[in-house]
C-alpha positions in Angstrom: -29.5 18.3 -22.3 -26.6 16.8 -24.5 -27.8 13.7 -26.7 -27.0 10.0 -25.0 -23.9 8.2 -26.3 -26.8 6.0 -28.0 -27.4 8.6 -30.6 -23.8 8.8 -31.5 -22.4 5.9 -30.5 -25.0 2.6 -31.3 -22.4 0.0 -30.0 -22.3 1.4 -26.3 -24.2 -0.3 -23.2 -23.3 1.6 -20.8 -23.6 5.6 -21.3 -23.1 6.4 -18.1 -20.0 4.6 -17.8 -18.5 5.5 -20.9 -19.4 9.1 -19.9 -17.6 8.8 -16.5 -14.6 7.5 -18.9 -15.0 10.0 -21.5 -14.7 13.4 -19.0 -11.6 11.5 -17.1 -9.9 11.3 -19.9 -10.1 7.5 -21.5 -10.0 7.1 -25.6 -13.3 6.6 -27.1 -12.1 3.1 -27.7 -11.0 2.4 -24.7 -14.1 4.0 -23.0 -16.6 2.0 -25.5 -14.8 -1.4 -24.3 -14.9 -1.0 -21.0 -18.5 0.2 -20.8 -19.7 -3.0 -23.0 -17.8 -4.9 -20.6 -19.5 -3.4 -17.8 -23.1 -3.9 -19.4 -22.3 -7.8 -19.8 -23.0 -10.1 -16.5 -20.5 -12.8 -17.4 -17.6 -10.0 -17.6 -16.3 -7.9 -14.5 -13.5 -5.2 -15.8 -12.1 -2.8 -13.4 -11.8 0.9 -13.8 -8.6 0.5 -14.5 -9.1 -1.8 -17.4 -5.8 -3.5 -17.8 -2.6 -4.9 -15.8 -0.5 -3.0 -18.1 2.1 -0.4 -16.2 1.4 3.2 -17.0 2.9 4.4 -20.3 5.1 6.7 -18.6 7.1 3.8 -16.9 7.4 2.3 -21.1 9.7 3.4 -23.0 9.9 5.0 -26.4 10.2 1.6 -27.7 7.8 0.2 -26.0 5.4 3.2 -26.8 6.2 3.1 -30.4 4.9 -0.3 -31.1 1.2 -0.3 -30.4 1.2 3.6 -32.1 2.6 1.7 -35.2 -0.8 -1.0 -34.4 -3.5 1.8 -34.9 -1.5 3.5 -37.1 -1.0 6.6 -35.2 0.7 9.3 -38.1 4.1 10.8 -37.9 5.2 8.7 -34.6 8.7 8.3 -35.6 9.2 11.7 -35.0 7.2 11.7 -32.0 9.0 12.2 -28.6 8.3 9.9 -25.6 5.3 12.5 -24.3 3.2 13.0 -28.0 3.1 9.0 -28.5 1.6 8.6 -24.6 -1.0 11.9 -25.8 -1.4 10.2 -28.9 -1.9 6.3 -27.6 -4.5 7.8 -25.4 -6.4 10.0 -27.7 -6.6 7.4 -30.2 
């Protein structure tokens, strides 16, 4: 049996949710946030987790500003597809 998300991760809630995120392909960020969110009564996130379009309807532009947020390496020479994979793997 693999070890819970509580052995390596303290700060989830919800392992089975971030699991479920995890394996369909959410960040670990991304996965951890909407799991806690999940595991608190007073908050009710969707699956989705945002209102935000898809990042394949933004635009390099658009893409290139939260990569330059978390710091993402080398994404001025990223094309339009790596800065989506690397948004997403972050």
């Amino acid at each position: 049996m693999a070890p819970s998300t509580k052995d390596q991760r303290p700060s989830v809630k919800d392992d089975d949710t971030y699991m479920a995120l995890r394996e369909s392909g959410a960040s670990k960020e991304k996965a951890a946030r909407i799991a806690n969110a999940k595991a608190n009564d007073r908050m009710n996130p969707s699956k989705k987790g945002g209102r935000a379009d898809p990042y394949e309807e933004w635009s390099h532009d658009d893409l290139y500003a939260p990569a330059q947020k978390i710091g993402v390496d080398g994404r001025s020479k990223m094309a339009k597809s790596e800065l989506i994979d690397a948004l997403r793997n972050h």
